[in-house]
N, C-alpha and C positions, 0 to 999 in steps of 0.2 A: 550515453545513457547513465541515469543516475545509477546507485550501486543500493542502500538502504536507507530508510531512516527512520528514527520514534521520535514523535514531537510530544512534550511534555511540557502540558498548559497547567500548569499548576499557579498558586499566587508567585511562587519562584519558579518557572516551569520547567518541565522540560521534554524531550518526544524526541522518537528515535527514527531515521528515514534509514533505509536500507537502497543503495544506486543499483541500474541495470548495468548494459553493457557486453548483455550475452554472456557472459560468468568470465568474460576473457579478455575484457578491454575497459579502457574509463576508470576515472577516477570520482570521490567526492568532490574532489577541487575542481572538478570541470563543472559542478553545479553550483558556488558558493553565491554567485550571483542570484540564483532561484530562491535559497536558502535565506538568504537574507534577506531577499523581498518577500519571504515567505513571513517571515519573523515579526519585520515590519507592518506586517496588513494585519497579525495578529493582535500587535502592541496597540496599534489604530485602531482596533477593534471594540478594544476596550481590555482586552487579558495583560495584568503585569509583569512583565518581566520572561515572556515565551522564551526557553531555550531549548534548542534543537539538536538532537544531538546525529551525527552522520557516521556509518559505520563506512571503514576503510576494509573492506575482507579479501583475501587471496583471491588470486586470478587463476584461472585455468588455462593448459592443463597440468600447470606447473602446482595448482594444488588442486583437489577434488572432493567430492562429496564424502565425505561427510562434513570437511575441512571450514566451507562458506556457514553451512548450519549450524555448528557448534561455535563458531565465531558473531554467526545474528544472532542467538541464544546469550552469551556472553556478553554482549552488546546489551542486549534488552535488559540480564540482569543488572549490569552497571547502574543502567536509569532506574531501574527501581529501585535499585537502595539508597536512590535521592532522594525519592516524594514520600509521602506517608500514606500515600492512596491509590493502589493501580490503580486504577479509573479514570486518574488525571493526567496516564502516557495514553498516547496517540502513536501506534507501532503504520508505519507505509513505506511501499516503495513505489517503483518504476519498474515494467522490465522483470525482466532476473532480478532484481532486486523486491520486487512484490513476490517472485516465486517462492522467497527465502523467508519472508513475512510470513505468504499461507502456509509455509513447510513447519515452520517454529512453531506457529501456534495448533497446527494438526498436530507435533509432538507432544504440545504443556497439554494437549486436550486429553494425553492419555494416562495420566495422573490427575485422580481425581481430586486430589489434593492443592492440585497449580492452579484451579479455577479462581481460589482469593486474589493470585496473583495476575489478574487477564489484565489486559490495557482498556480502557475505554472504549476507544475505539480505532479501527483499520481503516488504514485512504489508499486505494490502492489505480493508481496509475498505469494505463495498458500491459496489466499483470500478464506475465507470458505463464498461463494456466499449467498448456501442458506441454513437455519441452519437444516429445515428437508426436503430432499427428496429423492424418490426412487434411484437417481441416484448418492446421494451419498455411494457408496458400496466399502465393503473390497477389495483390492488386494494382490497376495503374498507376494508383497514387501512392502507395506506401513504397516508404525508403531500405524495410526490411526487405531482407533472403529467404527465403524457408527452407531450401538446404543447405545454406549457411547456417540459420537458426538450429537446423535438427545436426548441423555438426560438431557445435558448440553446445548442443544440451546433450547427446554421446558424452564432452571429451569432460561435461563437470561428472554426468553421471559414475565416469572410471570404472574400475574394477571392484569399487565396493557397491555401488550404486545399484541399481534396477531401475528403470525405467518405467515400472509398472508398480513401482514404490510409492505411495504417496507422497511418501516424505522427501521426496529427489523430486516428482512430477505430480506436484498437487489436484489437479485434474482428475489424475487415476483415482480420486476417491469419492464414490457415488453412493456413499454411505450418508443421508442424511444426517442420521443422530450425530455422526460423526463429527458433521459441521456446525449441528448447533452446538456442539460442546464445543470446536473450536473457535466461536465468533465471538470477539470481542463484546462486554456490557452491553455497550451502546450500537452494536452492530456494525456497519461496513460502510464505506462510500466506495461507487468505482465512477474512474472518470478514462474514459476509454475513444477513442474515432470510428468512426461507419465505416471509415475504406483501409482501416489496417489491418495488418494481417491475421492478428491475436482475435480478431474483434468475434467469430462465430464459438471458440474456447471460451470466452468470456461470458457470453452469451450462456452458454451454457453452466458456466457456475452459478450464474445469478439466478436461472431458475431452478438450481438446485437452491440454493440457497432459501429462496421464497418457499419451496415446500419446507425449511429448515424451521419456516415461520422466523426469523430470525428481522434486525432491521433493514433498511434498508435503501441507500441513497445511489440511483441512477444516473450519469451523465453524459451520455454518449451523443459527442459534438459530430455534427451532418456536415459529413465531406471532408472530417480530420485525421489526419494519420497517429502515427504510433508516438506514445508521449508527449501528446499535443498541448497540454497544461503546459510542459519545461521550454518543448521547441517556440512557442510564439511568446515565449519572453525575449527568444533571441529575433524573430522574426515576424513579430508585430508592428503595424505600424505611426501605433499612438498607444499612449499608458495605455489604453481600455484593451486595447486588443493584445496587449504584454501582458497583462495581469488578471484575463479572462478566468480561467484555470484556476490559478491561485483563493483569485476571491472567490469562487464556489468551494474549494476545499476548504478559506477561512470559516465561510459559512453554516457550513457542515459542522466545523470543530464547536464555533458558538451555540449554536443550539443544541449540542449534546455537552462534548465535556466542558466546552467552555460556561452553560448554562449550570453546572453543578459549583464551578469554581468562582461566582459571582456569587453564589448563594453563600458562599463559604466568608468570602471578603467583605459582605454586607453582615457576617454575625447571624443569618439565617440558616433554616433548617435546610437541607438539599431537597430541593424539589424538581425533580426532571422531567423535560417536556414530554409529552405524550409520543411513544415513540414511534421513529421515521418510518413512513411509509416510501415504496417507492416514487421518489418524484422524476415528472419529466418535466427539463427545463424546454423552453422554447427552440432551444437547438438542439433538442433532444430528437434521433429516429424519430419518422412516425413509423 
């Protein structure tokens, strides 16, 4: 599972992914492939020069919380002291690697001051919400554990951590205002499957989220499992069905950030689209 990342479409872009992994395994380099067809669908797009940037952060339990957050924090500052615009980083992950996304930006939300600094926008990939609850459970088709899951979100949480932190287990926080001040400009895409195990926790942020009034892009593929965007790049069995995923999250990027950074390249005023409703794609739940 991936670990993090911020994609950062700027005219020289660049964006930061954050990999999963359960806080304990996996590398970025087990994604480069995704990555790089990520880049590609972006450059096809029509955006010049998309760089992506992949954060490589400790593993547990050999390091722990706070160790991953202050390391995606770190990360994310790097990339913005490239652009000239937060608005035109793209902060996602996978996984533990989206947990460390909504962790960071619940942190910059509570300086009122980091709001100029927000990304544009969050893509967040079978975000694992909350790292232990009843309602993460096994299903026949997902490849996850769930007490494997709640072992490895214990061993990031450590001895500094809490569990009922938001900032260790983003879930724990049912504070609306909270999360509209944590949600990116342009608001959030989640791209998540019906039979995995995160899928009812996820479920659950999004309609927090919706009373956040905040934006918002729904995709949750019927009958797919956990990181199903990454896994049918490897286990698709024509372009279309490798690059399902991806091209919904290019998608996404062009009508929000990527739609400010054309305006910018054409010598126009920034005009952004009217902002995302939730959409249901045709493989979306009914």
């Amino acid at each position: 599972m991936v670990r993090s990342y911020i994609v950062n479409v700027q005219v020289a872009g660049e964006g930061s992914h954050s990999a999963g992994g359960g806080f304990s395994m996996g590398s970025s380099y087990f994604y480069i492939e995704f990555l790089l067809a990520w880049v590609a669908l972006l450059k096809k797009s029509g955006l010049h020069n998309p760089a992506l940037f992949a954060l490589e952060y400790s593993l547990a339990p050999d390091a722990v919380y706070p160790t991953q957050l202050q390391q995606t924090l770190a990360g994310y500052n790097y990339v913005l002291s490239r652009v000239e615009n937060s608005s035109q980083i793209c902060v996602g992950g996978d996984s533990a690697g989206a947990t460390l996304i909504l962790g960071m930006l619940l942190q910059k939300s509570m300086d009122p001051n980091e709001r100029r600094n927000f990304p544009g926008l969050g893509i967040l990939i079978s975000p694992w919400v909350t790292l232990v609850s009843v309602k993460n459970r096994n299903t026949p088709s997902d490849y996850l554990d769930a007490d494997s899951l709640h072992l490895y979100g214990n061993q990031y949480a450590g001895p500094m951590g809490s569990l009922d932190d938001p900032l260790v287990s983003p879930g724990k926080c049912k504070d609306v205002e909270w999360w509209r001040r944590a949600s990116p400009l342009h608001g959030w895409s989640f791209l998540f499957g019906t039979e995995e195990v995160f899928a009812p926790e996820t479920r659950d942020l999004i309609r927090l989220l919706k009373k956040a009034n905040v934006d918002l892009s729904v995709h949750e593929e019927k009958g797919s499992i956990h990181a199903w965007p990454v896994a049918s790049l490897f286990l698709g069995r024509n372009r279309d069905e490798r690059q399902h995923g991806l091209r919904n999250i290019v998608k996404v990027i062009t009508q929000t950030v990527g739609h400010e950074i054309k305006g910018n390249q054409n010598g126009t005023a920034n005009k952004l689209p009217a902002p995302l409703k939730e959409k249901a794609s045709k493989a979306t739940r009914e």
